[in-house]
C-alpha positions in Angstrom: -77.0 145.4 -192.7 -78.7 147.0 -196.0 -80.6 150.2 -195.9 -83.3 150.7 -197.5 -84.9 154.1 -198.2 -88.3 155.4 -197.9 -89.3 153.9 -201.4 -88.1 150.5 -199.8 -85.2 150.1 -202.8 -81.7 149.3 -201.7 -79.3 152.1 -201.7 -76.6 149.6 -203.3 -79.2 147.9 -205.8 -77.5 150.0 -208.6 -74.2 148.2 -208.1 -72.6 144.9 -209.3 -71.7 142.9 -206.5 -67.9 142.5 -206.7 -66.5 139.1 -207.1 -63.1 137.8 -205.2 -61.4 136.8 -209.1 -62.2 140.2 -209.8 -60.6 142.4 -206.9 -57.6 139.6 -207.4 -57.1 140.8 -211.3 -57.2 144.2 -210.3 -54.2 143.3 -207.7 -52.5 141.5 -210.6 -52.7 145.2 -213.0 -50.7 147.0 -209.7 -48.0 144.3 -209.6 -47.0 143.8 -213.2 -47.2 147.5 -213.2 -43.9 147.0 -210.5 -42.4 144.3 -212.0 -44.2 141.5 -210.9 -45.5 139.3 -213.3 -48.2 137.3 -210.8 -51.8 135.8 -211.5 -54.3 134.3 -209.2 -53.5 133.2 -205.4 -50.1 134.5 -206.0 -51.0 137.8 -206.7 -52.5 138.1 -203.2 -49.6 135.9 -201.5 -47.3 139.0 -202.9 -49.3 141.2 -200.4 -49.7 139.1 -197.8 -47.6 140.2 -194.2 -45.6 137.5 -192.7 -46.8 138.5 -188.6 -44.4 136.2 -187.0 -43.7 132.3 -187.8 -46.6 130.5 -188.3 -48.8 133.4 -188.8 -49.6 135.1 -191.7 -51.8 137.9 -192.3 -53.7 138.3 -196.4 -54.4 141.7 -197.4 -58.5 140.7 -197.9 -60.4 138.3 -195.9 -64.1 137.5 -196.6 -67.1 135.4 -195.6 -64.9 132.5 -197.5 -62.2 133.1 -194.6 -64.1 130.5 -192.1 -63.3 130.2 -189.0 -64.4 127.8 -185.5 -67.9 129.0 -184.1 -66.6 132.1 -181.6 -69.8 131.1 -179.4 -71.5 134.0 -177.2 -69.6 136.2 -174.5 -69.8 134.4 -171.2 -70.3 130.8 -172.6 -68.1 128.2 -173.8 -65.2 128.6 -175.8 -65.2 131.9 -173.9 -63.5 133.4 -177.5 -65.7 136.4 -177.1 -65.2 136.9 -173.6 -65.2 135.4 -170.5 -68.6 137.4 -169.1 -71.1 137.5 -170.7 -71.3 141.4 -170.2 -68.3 141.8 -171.3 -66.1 145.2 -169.6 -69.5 147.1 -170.4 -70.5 147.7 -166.9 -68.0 149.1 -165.0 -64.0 148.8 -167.7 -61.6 146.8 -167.1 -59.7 146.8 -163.3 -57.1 149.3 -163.5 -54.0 147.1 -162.2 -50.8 149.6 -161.4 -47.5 147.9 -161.1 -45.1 149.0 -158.7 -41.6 147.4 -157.4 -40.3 149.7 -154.7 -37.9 149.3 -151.9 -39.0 151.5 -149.3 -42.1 151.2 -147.7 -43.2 155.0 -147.5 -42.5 155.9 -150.9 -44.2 153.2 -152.1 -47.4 153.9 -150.0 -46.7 157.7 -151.5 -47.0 156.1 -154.9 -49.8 153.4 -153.9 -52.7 156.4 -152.7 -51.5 159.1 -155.7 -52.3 155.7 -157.9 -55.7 154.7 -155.7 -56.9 158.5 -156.1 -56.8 158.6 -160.0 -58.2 155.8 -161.3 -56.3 152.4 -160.5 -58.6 150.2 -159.4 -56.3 147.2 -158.0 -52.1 146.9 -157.1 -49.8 144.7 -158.4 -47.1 144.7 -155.9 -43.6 143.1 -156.6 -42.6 142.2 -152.2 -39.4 140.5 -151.4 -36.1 140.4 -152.7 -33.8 143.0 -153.8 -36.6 144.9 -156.0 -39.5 144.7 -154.0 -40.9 146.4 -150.3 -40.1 143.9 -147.4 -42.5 141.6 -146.2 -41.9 143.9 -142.6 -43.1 147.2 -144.5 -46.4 145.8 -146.6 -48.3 147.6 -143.6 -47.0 150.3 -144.0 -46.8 150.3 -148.0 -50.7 149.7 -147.7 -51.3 151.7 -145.0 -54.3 153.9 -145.5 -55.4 151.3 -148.2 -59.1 150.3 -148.0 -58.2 146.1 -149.1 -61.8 145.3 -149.0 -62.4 147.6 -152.2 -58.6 147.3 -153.9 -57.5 144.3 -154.6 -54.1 143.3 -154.1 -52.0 141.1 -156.5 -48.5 140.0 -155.2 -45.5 139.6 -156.8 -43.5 137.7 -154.3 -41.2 134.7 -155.6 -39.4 133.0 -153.5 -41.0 134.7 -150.2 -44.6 134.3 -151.2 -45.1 132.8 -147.7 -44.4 135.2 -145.9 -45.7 137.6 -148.4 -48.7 135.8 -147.9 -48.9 135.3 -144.7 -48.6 139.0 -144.1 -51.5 140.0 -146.2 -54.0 138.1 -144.9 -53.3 139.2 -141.4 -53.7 142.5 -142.9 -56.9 141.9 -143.6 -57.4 140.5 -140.3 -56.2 143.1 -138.5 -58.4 145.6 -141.1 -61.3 143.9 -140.4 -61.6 142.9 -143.8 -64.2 140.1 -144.1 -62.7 137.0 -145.7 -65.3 137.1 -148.4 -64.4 140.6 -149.3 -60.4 140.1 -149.9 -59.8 140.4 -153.5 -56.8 139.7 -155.5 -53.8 137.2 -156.4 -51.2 136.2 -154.0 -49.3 135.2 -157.1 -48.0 132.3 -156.6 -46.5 130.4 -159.7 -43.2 128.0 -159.1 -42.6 127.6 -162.7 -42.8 131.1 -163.9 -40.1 131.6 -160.8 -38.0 128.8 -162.3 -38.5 130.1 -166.3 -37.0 133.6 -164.7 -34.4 132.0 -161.9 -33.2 128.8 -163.2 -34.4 127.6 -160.0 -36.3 123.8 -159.7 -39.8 124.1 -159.2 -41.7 123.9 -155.7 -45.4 123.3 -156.1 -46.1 122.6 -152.6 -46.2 126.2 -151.1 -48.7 126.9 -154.1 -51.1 123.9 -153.7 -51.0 124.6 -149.8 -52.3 128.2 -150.5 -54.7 127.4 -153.4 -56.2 125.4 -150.8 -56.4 127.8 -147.7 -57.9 130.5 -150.2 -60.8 128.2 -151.4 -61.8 126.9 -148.4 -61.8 130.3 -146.7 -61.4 133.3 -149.3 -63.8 133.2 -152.3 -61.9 136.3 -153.8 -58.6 135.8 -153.5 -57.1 133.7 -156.3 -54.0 132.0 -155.1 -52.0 130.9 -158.4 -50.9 133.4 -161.5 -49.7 131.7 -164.8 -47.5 134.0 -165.6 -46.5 133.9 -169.3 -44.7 137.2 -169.3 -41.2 135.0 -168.9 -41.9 133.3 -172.2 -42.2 137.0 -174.2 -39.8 138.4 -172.6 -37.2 136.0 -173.3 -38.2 136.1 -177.1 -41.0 134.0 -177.7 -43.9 134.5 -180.2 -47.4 134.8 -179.0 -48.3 131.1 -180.1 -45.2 130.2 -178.2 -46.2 132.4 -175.4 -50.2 131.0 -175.1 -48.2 127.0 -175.3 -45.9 127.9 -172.3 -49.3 129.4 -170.5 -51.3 126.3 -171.3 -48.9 123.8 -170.0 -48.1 125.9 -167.1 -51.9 125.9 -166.1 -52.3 122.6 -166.9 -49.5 121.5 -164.4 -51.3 123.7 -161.8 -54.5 122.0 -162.3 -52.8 118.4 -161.9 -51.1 119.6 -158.8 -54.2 121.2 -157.2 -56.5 118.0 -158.4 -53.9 115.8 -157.1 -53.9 117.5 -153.2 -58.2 117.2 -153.5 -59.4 120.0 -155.0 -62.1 119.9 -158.2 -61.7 120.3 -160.9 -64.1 123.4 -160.6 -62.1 125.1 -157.9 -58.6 124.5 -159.2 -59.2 126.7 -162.1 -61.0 129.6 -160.0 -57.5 129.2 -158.3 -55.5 130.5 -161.6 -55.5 133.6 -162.8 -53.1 134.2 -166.6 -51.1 136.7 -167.4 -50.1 137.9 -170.8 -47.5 140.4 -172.5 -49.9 143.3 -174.7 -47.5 144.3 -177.5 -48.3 147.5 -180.1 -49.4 144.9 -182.4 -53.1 145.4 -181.2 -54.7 143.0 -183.8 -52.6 140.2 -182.4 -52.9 141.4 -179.3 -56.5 141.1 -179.5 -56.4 137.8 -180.7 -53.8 136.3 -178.4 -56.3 136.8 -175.8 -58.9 135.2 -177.6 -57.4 132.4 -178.7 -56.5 132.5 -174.8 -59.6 131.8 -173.6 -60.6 129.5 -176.3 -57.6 126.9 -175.7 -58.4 127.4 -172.1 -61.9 126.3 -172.5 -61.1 123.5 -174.2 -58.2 122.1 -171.7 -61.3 122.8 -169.4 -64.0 120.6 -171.2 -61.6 117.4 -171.5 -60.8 117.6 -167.8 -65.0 117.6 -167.4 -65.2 120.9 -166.2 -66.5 122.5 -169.7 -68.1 125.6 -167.4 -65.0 126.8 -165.4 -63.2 127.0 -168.4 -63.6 130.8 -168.2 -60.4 132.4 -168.1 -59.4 135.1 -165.7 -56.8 137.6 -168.0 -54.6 140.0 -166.9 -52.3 141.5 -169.3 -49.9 143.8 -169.5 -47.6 146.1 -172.1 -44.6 144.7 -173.4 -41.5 145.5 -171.6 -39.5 143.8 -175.3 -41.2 146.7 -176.9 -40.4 149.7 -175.1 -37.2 151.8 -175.9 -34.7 153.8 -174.1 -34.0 156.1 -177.1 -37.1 158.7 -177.5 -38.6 157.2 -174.8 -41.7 159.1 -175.3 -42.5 156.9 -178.3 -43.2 154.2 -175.6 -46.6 156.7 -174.7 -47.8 155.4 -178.6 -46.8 152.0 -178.1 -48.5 151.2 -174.5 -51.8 153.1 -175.8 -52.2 150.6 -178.9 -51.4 147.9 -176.7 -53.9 148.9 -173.5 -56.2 149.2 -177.0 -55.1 145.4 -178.1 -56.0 144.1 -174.7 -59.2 146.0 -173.7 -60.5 145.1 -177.2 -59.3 141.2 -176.5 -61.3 140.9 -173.2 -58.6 141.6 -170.8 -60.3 141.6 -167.0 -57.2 143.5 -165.7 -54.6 145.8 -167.3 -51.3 147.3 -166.7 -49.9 149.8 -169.0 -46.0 150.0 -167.7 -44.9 154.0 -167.9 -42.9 155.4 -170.7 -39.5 155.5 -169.0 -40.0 151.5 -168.0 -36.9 150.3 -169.8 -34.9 153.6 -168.1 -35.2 152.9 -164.3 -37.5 153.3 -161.6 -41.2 155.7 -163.0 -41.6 159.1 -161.6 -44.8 160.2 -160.9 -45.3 161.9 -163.9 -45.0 158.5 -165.7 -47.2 156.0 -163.6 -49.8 159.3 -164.1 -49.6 158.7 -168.0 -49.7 155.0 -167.8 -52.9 155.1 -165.6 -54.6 157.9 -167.5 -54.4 155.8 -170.9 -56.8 153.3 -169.8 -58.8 155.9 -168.3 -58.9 157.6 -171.7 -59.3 154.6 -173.5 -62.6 153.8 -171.0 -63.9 157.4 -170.2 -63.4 159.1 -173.9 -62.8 156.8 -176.6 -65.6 154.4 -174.5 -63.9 150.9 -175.5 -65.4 149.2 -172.5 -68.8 149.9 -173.8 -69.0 147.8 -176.7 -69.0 143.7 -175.8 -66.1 141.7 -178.1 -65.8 144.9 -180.5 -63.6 142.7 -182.5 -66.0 139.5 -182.7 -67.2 138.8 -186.7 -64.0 140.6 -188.0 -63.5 138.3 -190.5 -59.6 139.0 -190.3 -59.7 138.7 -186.2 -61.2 135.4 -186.0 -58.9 134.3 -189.1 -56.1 135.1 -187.2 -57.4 133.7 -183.7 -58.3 130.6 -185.0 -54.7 130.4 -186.5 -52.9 131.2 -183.7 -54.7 128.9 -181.2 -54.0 125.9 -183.5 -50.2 127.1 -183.6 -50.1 127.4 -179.7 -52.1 124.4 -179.2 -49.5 122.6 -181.1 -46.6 124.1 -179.5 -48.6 123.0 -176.3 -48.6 119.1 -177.0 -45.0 119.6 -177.7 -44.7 120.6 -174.3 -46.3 117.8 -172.8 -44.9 115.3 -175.0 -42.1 116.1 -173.6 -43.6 115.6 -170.2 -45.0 119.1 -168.9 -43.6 122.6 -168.3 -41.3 121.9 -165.6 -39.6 118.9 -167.8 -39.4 121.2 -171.0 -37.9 123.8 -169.1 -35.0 121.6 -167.1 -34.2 120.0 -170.4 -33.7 123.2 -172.3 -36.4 122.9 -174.7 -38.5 126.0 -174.3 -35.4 127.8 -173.7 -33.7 127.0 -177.0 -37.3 127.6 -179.1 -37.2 130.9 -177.7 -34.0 131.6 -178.8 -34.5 130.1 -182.7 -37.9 132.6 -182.6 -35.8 135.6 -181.0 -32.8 135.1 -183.4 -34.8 135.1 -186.5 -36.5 138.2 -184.9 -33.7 140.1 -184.4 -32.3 139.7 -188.5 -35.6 141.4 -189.3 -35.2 144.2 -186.8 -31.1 144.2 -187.7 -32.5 144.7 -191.5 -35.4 147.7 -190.1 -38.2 144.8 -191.4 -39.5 145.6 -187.7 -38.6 149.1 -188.2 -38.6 150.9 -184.7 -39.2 154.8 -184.4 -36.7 156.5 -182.6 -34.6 153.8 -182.6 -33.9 152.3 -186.3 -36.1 154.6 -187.8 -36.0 158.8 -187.0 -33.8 158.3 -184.8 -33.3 161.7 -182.9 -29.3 162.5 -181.7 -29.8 165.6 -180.9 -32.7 164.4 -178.1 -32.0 165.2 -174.0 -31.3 161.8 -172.6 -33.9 161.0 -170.3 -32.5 160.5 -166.6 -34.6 158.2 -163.8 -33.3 156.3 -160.7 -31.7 153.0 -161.2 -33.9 150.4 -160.5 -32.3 148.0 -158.1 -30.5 144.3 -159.6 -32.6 141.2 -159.1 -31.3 138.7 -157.0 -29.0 136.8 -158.6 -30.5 134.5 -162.0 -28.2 131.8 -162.5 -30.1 129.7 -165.3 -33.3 131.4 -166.0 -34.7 132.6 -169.3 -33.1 136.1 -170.9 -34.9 139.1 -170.9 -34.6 140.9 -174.4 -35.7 144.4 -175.9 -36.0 145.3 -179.5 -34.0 147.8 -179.3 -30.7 146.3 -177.5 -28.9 145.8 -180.9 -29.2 149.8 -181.9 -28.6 150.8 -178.3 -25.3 149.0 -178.1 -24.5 151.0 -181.0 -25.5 154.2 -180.2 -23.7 153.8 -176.5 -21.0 153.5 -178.7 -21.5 156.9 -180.3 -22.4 158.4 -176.6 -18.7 157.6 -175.3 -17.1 158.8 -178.7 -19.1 162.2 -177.9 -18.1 162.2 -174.5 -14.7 161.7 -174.7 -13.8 163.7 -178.5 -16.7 166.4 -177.8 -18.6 165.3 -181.2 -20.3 162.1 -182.8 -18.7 160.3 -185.4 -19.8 161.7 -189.1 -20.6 160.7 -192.3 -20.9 163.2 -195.0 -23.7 162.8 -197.4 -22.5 163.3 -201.4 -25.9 164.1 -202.6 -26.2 164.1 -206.9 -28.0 166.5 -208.7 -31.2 168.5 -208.1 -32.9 167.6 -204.4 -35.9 165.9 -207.0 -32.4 163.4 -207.7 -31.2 162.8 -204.5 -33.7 163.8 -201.5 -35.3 160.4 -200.9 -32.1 158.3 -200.5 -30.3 161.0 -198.8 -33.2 161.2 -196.4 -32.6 157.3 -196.0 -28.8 157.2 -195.4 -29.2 159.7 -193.0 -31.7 157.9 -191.0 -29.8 154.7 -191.8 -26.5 156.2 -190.0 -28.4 158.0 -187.2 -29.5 154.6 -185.8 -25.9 154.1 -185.0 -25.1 157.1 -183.9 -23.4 158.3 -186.9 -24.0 162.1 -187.4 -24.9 162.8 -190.9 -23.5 165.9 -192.8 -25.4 167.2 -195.6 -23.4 170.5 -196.6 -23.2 171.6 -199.2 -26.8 170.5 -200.7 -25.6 169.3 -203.8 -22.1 168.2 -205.2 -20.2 167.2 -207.8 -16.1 165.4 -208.9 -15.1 169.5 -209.0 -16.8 170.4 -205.0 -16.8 166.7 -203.4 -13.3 166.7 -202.0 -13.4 170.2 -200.7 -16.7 169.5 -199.1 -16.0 166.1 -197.5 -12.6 167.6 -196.1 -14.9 170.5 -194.2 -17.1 168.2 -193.4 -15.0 166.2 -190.2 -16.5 163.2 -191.1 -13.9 160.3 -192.1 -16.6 158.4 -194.5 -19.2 159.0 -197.0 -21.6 158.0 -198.8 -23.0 158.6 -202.4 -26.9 159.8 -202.3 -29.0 160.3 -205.6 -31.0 158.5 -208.6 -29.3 155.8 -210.4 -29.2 157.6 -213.5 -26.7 160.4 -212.2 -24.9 157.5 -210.2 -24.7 155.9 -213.6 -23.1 159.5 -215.0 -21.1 160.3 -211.5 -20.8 157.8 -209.2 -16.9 156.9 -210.4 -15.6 160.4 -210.5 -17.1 161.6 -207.2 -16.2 158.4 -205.1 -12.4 159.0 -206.6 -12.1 162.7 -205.6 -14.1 161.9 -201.9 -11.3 158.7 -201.5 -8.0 161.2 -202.8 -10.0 163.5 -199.8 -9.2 161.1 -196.9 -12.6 159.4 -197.2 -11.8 155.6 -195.0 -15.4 154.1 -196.9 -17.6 155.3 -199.6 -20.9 154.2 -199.3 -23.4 154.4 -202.1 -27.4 154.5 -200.8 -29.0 152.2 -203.5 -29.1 148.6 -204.4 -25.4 146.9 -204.9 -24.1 147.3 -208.6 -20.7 148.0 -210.3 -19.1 151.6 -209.1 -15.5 152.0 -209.0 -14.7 153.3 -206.1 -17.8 152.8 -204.0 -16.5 150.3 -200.9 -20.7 149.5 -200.2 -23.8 149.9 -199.9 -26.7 150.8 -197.8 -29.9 149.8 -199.2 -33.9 149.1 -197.4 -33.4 145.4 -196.3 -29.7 145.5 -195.8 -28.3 144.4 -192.2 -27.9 148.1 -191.0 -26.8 146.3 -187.8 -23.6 144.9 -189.0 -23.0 147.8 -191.0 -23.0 150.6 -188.7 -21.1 148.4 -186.2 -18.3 147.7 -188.8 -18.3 151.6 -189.6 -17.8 152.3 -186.0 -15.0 149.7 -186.1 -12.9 151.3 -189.0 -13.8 154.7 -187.2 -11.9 153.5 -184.2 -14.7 154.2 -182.1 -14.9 151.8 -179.1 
């Protein structure tokens, strides 16, 4: 929008409208200026961000960045939303997760979380990690169901599970038209996580009950958390979703029901990573693909996808597990900004065993924060027209829709999954992944980045084992690689009474040497490695003396290639006649006598720390 001023004369009339060519040969200037000797579409391909496979984000988008018509919130293709006011009226629900064993401590849990601002319960019943089905009365006792809904996590019992909570609300005197919620059942996500075949009938036979006789409740959940959590990218993640509702609606169509009511049946759940613009846009590109499986079944107006997502359990570390407060904020941002009805923000100490209360109070309070202060809710599709968000939504629903018909040319979900096809795509995405985040290209703080060995390990009750998977889809974590390591460093400590060392030979003046020695020492931290920078500064007269105080058994040259080029040689010789197992030299690989390798951004710091923890013996 222009303004104008009181003399009606535009504010900007004084200034040349930029052109695109221009910015671009600006951008080419910067780069020769670093080496790079690019012109034209290059020059902006050198600062373009590879997002994941498939999708790549440019570092300017404009009006020439076209994308599919978004439509209007609450109509077909649903992009902008699927109501057409949006979260605006009253936020988005609230959900709480919670997967305890014992019925009174989790109806402890389930009132604190009812009293400060959940709004529904996600409730994992059954099995080794969830409440019995005998103890959901008295997990929900005190519970008002007609104004919390209830979202069940059941797997394998979800009759039962079911069966119990609609006697519940029997027995409550809660009207059938006033029970809200999910009773979650989804036989394929089961099978993605068990390795267990598929049964569809318990699911059809309940989609049924609930829409002849509870307009609330929702019956089905598509659960693509499996799919994310085993590795998968979003596009694969939205495919696996897509073919999983799509089986759903061919089941439920098949036993009688409409097209119309077998999608009110479904409600979709999606992992919100830190990532919030492709967060944001996973959910959008959600609804879109949705909408359009809708329309070719005939059903163009149901198409309007129910969304619950929740923060990524691949993100969240067990290192500085405060971090994880950072990363499920950004993420409850990414998915109340995409359109999300319901979210869960998991607490902080997630990845470390069962939440205290201090935890599920943080995780609750974010979205209430988000909602109440920072007043996210109040704005309808705050993303919609963002030239770089639709660019990117567009893009990733073509990649998921494609990943999709590979999916069902294989002959649906169930078949893909039996014949090892989605499992080994996950894997390919999840290897590739993890060479970027062995090389710090994913950088995680706390972890690979800052890590912090002096921190108090943070201590929380175990959670209990699943019930035996024999088959299913992996779970993974961004951090397991480092952790592995630094376990490593943890029973070295424990048993020795001190971490392995490295001693840092810093060159010259700190102007010299400061960066890289700031680098190697993060670089060996992430292993566990305790860096020893003492003296500040040596030489070939003070190395040997200093590396012998030191206790470390390796070391590793820090400073400018000029004085590496002047003292590289002669300090590497007097740290090796010193007892030094490895010299290490922090810059890119060149010709030093005496300097075993190096550490460098972009190097596999995986494979080195791991081999440095080899020679040092530690197990």
């Amino acid at each position: 929008m222009t303004v104008l001023p009181a003399d009606g004369l535009s504010l900007a009339a004084e200034f040349p409208h930029p052109a695109h060519e221009q910015w671009q040969s600006l951008v080419e200037g910067v780069l020769r200026k670093s080496g790079k000797d690019v012109a034209g579409s290059a020059a902006e391909e050198a600062l373009s961000t590879t997002v994941e496979a498939g999708l790549i984000t440019r570092p300017l988008y404009t009006s020439r960045d076209d994308a599919p018509d978004a439509g209007f919130p609450g109509f077909a293709p649903f992009t902008r939303g699927s109501k057409a006011e949006g979260n605006a009226a009253n936020g988005w629900d609230v959900r709480q997760r919670h997967s305890l064993t014992d019925p009174a401590r989790l109806n402890e849990a389930v009132l604190a979380d009812l009293e400060n601002g959940v709004t529904s319960l996600w409730l994992t019943v059954g099995g080794a990690t969830g409440v019995p089905v005998s103890g959901l009365a008295r997990a929900l006792d005190g519970v008002y169901l007609d104004l919390a809904p209830v979202v069940l996590d059941a797997g394998s019992e979800l009759d039962s599970a079911a069966t119990e909570l609609l006697r519940l609300y029997e027995e409550r005197g809660v009207a059938p038209e006033s029970a809200r919620g999910t009773l979650g059942a989804d036989p394929l996500g089961h099978a993605a996580r068990s390795g267990s075949a598929p049964e569809p009938a318990a699911a059809v036979h309940w989609a049924e009950r609930c829409a002849k006789k509870y307009p609330g409740l929702r019956a089905l959940t598509v659960d693509a958390l499996p799919y994310h959590e085993a590795g998968g990218s979003a596009a694969e993640e939205l495919g696996s979703s897509l073919a999983t509702g799509v089986a759903y609606l061919r089941a439920l169509t098949g036993a009688g029901l409409s097209v119309e009511a077998a999608c009110a049946q479904l409600e979709f759940r999606y992992a919100a990573t830190a990532d919030q613009f492709l967060t944001i846009a996973k959910l959008r590109a959600a609804r879109r693909l949705w909408a359009r499986v809708a329309e070719v079944c005939g059903a163009a107006d149901a198409g309007a996808q129910r969304q619950h997502a929740v923060t990524s359990s691949v993100m969240m570390t067990r290192r500085d597990p405060w971090v994880n407060m950072l990363r499920t904020t950004l993420a409850c941002l990414g998915a109340g900004v995409g359109g999300a009805d319901s979210v869960t923000v998991l607490p902080f100490d997630h990845a470390l065993g069962l939440p205290d209360a201090f935890a599920r109070r943080i995780a609750r309070n974010t979205s209430t924060i988000l909602m109440e202060e920072s007043h996210l809710a109040r704005v309808i599709d705050p993303a919609g027209g963002s030239w770089y968000v639709e660019r990117l939504t567009a893009e990733l629903a073509d990649s998921a829709w494609a990943f999709f018909q590979e999916i069902e040319r294989a002959g649906g979900q169930a078949a893909a999954l039996g014949s090892g096809l989605i499992g080994e795509r996950l894997a390919a995405t999840w290897a590739a992944r993890s060479k970027d985040l062995a090389r710090r290209k994913e950088p995680v703080t706390g972890v690979s980045e800052f890590p912090h060995l002096a921190e108090r390990p943070v201590e929380r009750e175990v959670t209990p084992a699943a019930d035996g998977a024999s088959g299913g889809l992996p779970t993974v974590r961004r951090d397991e690689a480092f952790e592995a390591l630094r376990a490593r460093s943890d029973a070295h400590l424990a048993s020795t009474g001190r971490r392995p060392r490295v001693f840092l030979a810093a060159l010259g003046p700190a102007s010299a040497h400061t960066a890289r020695a700031t680098f190697a020492s993060n670089l060996f931290q992430a292993g566990g490695i305790e860096p020893v920078h003492d003296p500040a500064t040596v030489d070939a007269s003070t190395a040997a003396e200093a590396f012998a105080t030191s206790g470390a058994t390796v070391a590793c040259l820090c400073s400018g290639d000029a004085l590496y080029a002047e003292q590289a040689e002669a300090v590497a010789s007097a740290l090796r006649a010193a007892g030094a197992q490895r010299v290490f030299l922090a810059g890119r690989p060149a010709e030093y006598p005496g300097v075993d390798e190096y550490v460098f951004a972009g190097c596999d710091v995986v494979a080195v720390l791991s081999s440095v923890l080899d020679r040092m013996g530690v197990a």
